[in-house]
Structures are given as structure tokens and as C-alpha cells.
C-alpha positions in Angstrom: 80.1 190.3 46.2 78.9 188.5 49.4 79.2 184.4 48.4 78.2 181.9 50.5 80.6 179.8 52.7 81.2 176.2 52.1 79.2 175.5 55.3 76.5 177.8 54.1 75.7 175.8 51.2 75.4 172.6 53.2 73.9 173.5 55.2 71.4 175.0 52.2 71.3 171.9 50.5 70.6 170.2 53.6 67.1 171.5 54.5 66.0 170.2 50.9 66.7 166.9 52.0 63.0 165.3 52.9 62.3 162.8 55.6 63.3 159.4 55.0 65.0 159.8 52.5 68.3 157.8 51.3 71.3 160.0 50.2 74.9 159.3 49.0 77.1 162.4 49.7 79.7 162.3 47.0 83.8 163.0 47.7 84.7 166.4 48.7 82.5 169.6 49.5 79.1 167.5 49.4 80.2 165.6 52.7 79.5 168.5 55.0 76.2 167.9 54.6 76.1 165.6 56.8 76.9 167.8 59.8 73.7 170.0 58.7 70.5 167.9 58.5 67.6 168.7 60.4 67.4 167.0 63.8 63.8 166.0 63.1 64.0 164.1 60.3 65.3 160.8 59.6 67.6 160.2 56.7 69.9 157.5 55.8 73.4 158.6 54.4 75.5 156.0 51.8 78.5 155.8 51.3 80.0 153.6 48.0 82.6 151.8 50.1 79.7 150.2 51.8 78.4 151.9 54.8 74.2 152.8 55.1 73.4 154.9 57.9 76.4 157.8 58.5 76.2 160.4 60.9 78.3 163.6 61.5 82.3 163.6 61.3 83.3 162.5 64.9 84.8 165.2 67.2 88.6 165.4 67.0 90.1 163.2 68.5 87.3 160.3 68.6 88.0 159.3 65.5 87.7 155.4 63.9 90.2 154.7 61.6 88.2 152.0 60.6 85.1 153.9 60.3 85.3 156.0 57.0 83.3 157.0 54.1 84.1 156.9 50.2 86.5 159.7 50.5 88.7 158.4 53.4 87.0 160.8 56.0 86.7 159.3 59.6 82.5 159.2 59.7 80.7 158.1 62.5 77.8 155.5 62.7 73.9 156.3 63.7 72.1 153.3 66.0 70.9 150.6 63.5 73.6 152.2 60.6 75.5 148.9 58.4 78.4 147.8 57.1 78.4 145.7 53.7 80.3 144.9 50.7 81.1 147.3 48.7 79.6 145.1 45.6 76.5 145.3 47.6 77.1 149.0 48.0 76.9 149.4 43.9 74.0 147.2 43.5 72.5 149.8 45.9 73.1 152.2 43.9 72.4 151.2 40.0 69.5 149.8 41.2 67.6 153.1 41.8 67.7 152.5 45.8 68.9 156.2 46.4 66.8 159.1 46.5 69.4 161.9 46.2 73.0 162.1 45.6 74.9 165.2 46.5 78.0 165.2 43.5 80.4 167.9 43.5 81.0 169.3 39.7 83.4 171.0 37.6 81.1 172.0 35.0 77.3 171.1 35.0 75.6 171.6 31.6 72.4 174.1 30.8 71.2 170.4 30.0 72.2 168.9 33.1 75.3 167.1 32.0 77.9 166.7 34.5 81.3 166.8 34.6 82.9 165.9 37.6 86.2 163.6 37.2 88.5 164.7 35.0 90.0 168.0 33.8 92.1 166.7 31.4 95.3 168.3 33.1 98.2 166.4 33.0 98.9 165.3 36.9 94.7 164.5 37.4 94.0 160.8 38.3 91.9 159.5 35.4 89.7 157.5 37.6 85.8 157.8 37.7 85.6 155.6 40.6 81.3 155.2 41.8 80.6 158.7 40.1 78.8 157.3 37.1 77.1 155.1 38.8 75.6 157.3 41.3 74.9 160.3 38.4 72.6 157.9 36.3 71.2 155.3 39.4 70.1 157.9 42.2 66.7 159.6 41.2 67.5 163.2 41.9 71.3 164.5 41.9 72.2 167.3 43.5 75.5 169.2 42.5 77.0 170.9 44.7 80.0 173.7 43.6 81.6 177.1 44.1 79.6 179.2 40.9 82.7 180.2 39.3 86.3 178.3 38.8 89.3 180.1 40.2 90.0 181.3 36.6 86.5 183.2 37.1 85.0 181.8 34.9 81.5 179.9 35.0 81.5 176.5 36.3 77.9 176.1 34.5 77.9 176.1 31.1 76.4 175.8 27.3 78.0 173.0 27.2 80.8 170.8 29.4 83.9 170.8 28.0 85.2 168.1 30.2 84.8 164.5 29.9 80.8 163.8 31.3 79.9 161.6 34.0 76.7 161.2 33.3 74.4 162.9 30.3 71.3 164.9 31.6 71.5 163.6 35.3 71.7 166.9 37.4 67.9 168.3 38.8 69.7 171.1 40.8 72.4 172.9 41.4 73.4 174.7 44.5 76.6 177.2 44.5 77.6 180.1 46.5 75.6 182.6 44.7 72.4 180.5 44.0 70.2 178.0 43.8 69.3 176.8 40.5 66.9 174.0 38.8 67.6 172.2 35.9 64.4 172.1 33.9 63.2 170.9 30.6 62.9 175.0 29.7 66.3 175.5 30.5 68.0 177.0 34.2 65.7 178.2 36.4 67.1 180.3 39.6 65.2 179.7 42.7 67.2 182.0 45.2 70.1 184.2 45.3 72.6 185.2 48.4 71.4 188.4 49.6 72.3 191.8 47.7 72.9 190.4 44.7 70.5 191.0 41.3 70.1 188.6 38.9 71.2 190.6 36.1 75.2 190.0 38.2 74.1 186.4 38.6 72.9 186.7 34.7 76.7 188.0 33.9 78.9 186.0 35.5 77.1 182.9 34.8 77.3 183.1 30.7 74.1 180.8 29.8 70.8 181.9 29.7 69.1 181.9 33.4 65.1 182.6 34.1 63.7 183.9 37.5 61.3 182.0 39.8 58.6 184.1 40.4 59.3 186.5 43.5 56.7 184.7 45.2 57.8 181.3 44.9 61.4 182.3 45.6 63.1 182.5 48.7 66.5 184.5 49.8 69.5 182.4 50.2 
């Protein structure tokens, strides 16, 4: 089954980023994005720690160790970007300031719940850190995660089994197999990678999916 790479789906989620917009890239897979969005449009990447107006990850070797984003990851800085307290940085964000936020997930909910910092095992850090904040203060969330665990099995589900981050938060969800919206009539797929049907996507996904009409849909 053909999936997409983790590069692909940045640089996916990236061209559904609108002009002027103001986006918080979350820890992990969702900071590639940054290396992705369109040229012509100006957008403003957050980072919790405190830093408004992030550009790519610097070339190796031109590094700033003081020049990082909420994950620790050397960043760089676009004319005009800030620095500012990270107090600052959350007021930012629970005051419905950001557009989109990009969260990685390890289950999202047919619902839109999300579960993205804990697993419950017994070496995981039990520490939420901005997540919470950023799942219920940005005005769209995006997740962004591989659609299956390595167990196999679905990483969307009835249900999350996990401890939530935030209840009802998600609006879409982009994985290597699909694009999908969270919608008050339940998961809605708006593309698929190429060759695959959407009864596969159907079965390995476990809760009840509906097609975009073809014409409305696009290939991934």
C-alpha cells in the first residue's frame, strides 16, 4: 500500500495554510511544515517558548543554539520575526490569537477529541506541557499523524482511549493515507494517496468514514 512520507504530508498540510495566517506547529512531525509553505504567502509561525515569526530549520551547520522552537529544534528567524516571554507566548495562545495549530496525535476521536500526551505506559513523561492550551485556544487544529500505530491498528477511533487533551478540538486530520474532516455528521474523507479505494481506507480505519463527492475531492 503506497503511504505518504512524512515530508509528503507537510508538505500537504502546508498548502491548506491561508495567507496571513498565524500557526503554532506543535512538537514532533508537525514542525516540517515549516520547510513547506508556499513562497507567496505570508504566514507567521509560533512557537510556545515564545518566538512569533519562525522560518525553516537552518542548513546544517548554521545553526543558533539559542534560536529554537518548543521542541528544542535549532529554528531560524524571518525579518521582523520576535522574541517574548514565554507567559506572553500563552496569553497568545488562550486568547484565541492563533488561527491554526498543527498537533501531532495518538488517537483523534470520530468526535474530534484528541489524545496526544500520554499513553499511559510506564516510562512516558506525564507532562502536557502548552498542548491543552493550544487544542482549545487556536481556532482550527490540525492533527497531523501516521493513520495507523505500529501495532496496526487505527490511530482514529470511536473513541480515545488515552487521556484527552482537549474534547471536540480537532477540524482535520491529515495522515499518510488521507485527508479527513471532522464534521458535525461524523468523518468526512476529502482525498486519498493514489491507488487506494476507500473501502481499504474504510477497513483499516475501524469508524465509520463518508466520501466527498468526486468532484469536490482531490488526489493526495
Amino acid at each position: 500500500m503506497k503511504r505518504m512520507t512524512r515530508n509528503d504530508m507537510a508538505a500537504r498540510l502546508a498548502r491548506d495554510i491561508p495567507d496571513g495566517a498565524i500557526v503554532n506547529l506543535g512538537i514532533g512531525l508537525p514542525t516540517l511544515v515549516a520547510n513547506f509553505l508556499p513562497a507567496d504567502r505570508e504566514i507567521l509561525l509560533h512557537s510556545e517558548n515564545g518566538v512569533l515569526g519562525m522560518g525553516p530549520a537552518p542548513a546544517q551547520g548554521e545553526e543558533d543554539p539559542d534560536l529554537i522552537n518548543a521542541g528544542k529544534q535549532p529554528v531560524t528567524l524571518l525579518p521582523g520575526g520576535a522574541y517574548f516571554h514565554h507567559a506572553d507566548s500563552f496569553a497568545m495562545m488562550r486568547g484565541g490569537h492563533l488561527d491554526i495549530c498543527v498537533l501531532g496525535a495518538f488517537q483523534v476521536s470520530e468526535k474530534g477529541d484528541l489524545a496526544n500526551w500520554h499513553t499511559g505506559a510506564p516510562d512516558a513523561i506525564p507532562a502536557v506541557g502548552g498542548a491543552m492550551d493550544l487544542a482549545i485556544g487556536a481556532r482550527q487544529v490540525f492533527v497531523m499523524m501516521e493513520h495507523q500505530a505500529r501495532s496496526g491498528e487505527s490511530k482514529i477511533v470511536a473513541q480515545c482511549s488515552y487521556p484527552l487533551t482537549g474534547v471536540g478540538c480537532v477540524s482535520r486530520i491529515y495522515t499518510d493515507l488521507a485527508v479527513i474532516d471532522v464534521t458535525d455528521g461524523g468523518l468526512v474523507v476529502r482525498e486519498m494517496v493514489e491507488g487506494l479505494s476507500f473501502e481499504e481506507l474504510q477497513k483499516i480505519t475501524g469508524v465509520p468514514l463518508r466520501l466527498q463527492p468526486p468532484s469536490d475531492q482531490e488526489t493526495a
